[in-house]
N, C-alpha and C positions, 0 to 999 in steps of 0.2 A: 503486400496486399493493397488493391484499389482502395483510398478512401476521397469522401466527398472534400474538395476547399469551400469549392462556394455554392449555393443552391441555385437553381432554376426560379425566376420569380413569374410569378404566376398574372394574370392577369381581367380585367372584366372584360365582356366583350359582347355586341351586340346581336339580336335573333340575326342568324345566317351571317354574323362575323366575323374575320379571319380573327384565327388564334395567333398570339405575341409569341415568337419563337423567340426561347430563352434555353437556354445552354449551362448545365454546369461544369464546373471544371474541376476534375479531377488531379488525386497526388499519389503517392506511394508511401506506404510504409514500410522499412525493410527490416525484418528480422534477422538479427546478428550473433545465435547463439553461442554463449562462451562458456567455459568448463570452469567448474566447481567441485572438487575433490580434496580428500584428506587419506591418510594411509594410519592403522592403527594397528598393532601389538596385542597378541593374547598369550599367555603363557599354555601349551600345553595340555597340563595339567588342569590348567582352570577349564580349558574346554571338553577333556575327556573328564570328568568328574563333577562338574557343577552343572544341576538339574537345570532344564530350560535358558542354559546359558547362548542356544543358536537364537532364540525368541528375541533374546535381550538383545543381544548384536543387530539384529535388525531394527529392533524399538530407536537403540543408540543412532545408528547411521540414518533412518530414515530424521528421526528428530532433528539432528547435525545440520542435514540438510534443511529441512522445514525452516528452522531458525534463520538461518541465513538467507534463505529466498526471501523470506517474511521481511526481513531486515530491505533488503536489495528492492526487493519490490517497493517498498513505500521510501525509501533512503538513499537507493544504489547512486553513484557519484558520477559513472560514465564513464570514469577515467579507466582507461583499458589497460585490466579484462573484465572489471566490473559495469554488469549492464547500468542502463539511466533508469531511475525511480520515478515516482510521480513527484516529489519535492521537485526536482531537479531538471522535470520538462519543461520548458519555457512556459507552452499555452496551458501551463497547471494554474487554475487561478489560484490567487495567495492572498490571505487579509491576514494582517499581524491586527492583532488584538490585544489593546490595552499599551498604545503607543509605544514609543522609545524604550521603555523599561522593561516591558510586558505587566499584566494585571494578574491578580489571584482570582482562581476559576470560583467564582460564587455564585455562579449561575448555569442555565443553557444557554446563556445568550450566544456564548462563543460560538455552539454547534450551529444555532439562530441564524447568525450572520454569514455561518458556510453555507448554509441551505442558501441563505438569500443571495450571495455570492452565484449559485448556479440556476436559482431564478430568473435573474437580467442576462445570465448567456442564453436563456431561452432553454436550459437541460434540464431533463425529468427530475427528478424528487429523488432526494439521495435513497439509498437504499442500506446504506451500513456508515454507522461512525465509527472512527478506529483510533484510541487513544491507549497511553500507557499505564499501567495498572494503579497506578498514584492518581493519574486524571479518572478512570473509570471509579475506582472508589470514592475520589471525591465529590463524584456528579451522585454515587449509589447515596451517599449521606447529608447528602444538602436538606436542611432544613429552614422554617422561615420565625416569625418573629414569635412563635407561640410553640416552637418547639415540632410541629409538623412538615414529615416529610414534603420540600417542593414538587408538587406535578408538573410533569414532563408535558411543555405545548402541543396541542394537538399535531404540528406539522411530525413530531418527534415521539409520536406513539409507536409507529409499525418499526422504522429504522434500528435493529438491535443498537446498543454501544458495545462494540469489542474490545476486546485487549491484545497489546502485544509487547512483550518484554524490550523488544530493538525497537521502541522509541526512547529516546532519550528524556531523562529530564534534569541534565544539567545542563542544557546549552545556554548562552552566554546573549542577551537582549539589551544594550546598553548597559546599565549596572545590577542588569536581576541575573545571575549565575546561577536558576535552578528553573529554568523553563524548557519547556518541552511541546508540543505538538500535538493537533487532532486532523484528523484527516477525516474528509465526508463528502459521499458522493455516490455515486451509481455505479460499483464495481463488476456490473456486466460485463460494462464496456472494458474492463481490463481484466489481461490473462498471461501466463507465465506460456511462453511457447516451449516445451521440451524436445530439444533435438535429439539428445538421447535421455532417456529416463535411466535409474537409479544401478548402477551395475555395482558387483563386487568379484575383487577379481581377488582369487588366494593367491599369497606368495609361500609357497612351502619352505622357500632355502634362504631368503634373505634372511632371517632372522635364527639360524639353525643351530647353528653357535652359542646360542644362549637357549635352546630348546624354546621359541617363542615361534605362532604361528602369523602371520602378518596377513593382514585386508587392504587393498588398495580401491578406495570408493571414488565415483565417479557420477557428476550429470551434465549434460550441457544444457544451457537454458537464456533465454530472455525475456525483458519484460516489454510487454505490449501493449500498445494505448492507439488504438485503433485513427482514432478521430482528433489527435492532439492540435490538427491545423486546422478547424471547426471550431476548435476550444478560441483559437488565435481570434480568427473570424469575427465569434461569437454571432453566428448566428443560427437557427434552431438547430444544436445540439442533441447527437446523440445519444452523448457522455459530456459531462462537465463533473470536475474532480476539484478538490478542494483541500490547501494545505493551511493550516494555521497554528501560528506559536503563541503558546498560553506559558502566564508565568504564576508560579505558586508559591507562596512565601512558606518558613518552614513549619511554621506554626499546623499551617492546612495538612 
C-alpha cells in the first residue's frame, strides 16, 4: 500500500501569486502474510458425549490464535516466519524509562512521556495504553501520600489502559530482571492484515488408531503500520507508536 515519506510544504504567497510547487514523496508498504497453525487431538468419545463440546473447540482455537497475534503484534521479531511487531520496527519511537536499570512504576509518568514521545513527532493523541496485567494493576492502585487513589492527568482520561498477558515482565534492563513494557499510541493506524482467516480442517484417519479425532487450524496474517517512514521522518504524523520498558521491584 501507498504511504506518504515526506509532505508537500506549503507556502505564503501574495494577492495573484504564483503557488510554491512542492511535491511529496511517496513509499510502499508490503504486506507479507505468513501462516500461524496448530493441529489438536479430541478423543471420540469426548466429542460424541460432552455437552457443547463443538462451542469449546472453537472458544479454544479462536483464543490460541488471539494470543499469539496479540503477542506478535506488539512483540513479533521478523525473523521468518514471524511477522515484525511494533517493538521491533525501527521508526517505533522508544523511551526507556528510569535509565540503565529501569525504575519502579510509581506513577503515569511513564504513559506521560509516551504521550509526549508522539507529541514532538507531530502524532495525534494516543488512543489506547497497552501494559501487562502486573503494570495495569499497578497503575489501577497507585495511591499518594494520604492514602488516596492517584488521578489520572487530564491528557490520560479518554485513552483506556489495556491488558495483555504476552507482555513480558521479566525482561532483563541492566541489573533489574523483572521489567517489562507499555505501549501508547494511536492504534488506528495499525492493523493485522488477514490473508486467510481462521479455517479448521478435520482429520478423520490420522489419529484413528487410537479412536481420536484430529483438527488441523490454520491463518495467514501480518502486522501492519501503515506510516512507519513518517514515524522515521517525524513529521506531521498519522500514527506515532510508542514502546517503553518499565522496571518493577518485587515488593510492587
Amino acid at each position: 500500500m501507498a504511504v506518504i515519506n515526506t509532505l508537500p510544504q506549503a507556502a505564503w504567497r501574495n494577492e495573484a501569486g504564483a503557488l510554491a510547487q512542492s511535491e511529496p514523496t511517496f513509499g510502499g508498504v508490503a504486506a507479507v502474510p505468513q501462516s500461524l497453525a496448530f493441529m489438536l487431538k479430541v478423543s471420540r468419545e469426548l466429542l460424541a458425549y460432552a455437552p457443547y463440546m463443538e462451542a469449546a473447540l472453537r472458544i479454544a482455537i479462536g483464543q490460541a490464535f488471539a494470543v499469539e497475534l496479540d503477542r506478535v503484534g506488539l512483540r513479533g521479531s521478523s525473523t521468518a516466519p514471524e511477522p515484525r511487531g511494533l517493538l521491533n520496527t525501527d521508526s517505533v519511537q522508544v523511551v526507556d524509562f528510569g535509565g540503565a536499570n529501569g525504575a519502579s512504576l510509581a506513577s503515569y509518568a511513564p504513559i506521560l512521556q509516551g504521550v509526549g514521545a508522539v507529541m514532538n513527532a507531530d502524532g495525534p493523541l494516543p488512543n489506547a495504553v497497552i501494559g501487562a496485567p502486573r503494570s495495569v494493576i499497578t497503575l489501577a492502585v497507585l495511591v499518594d501520600t494520604t492514602g488516596q487513589p492517584i488521578r489520572k492527568h487530564e491528557l490520560l482520561q479518554n485513552p483506556p489502559i489495556l491488558h495483555t498477558s504476552q507482555i513480558p515482565v521479566n525482561l532483563t534492563v541492566g541489573t533489574g530482571k523483572d521489567c517489562s513494557e507499555l505501549y501508547v499510541g494511536d492504534f488506528r493506524g495499525m492493523y493485522f492484515l488477514l490473508r486467510e482467516n481462521v479455517t479448521i480442517q478435520l482429520l478423520r484417519e490420522t489419529f484413528a488408531s487410537t479412536g481420536e479425532i484430529g483438527f488441523a487450524c490454520h491463518v495467514r496474517a501480518d502486522v501492519v503500520i501503515p506510516y512507519q517512514r513518517l514515524l522515521t521522518a517525524a513529521k506531521s504524523l498519522p500514527i506515532s507508536l510508542h514502546a517503553q520498558r518499565i522496571s518493577q521491584d518485587e515488593s510492587g
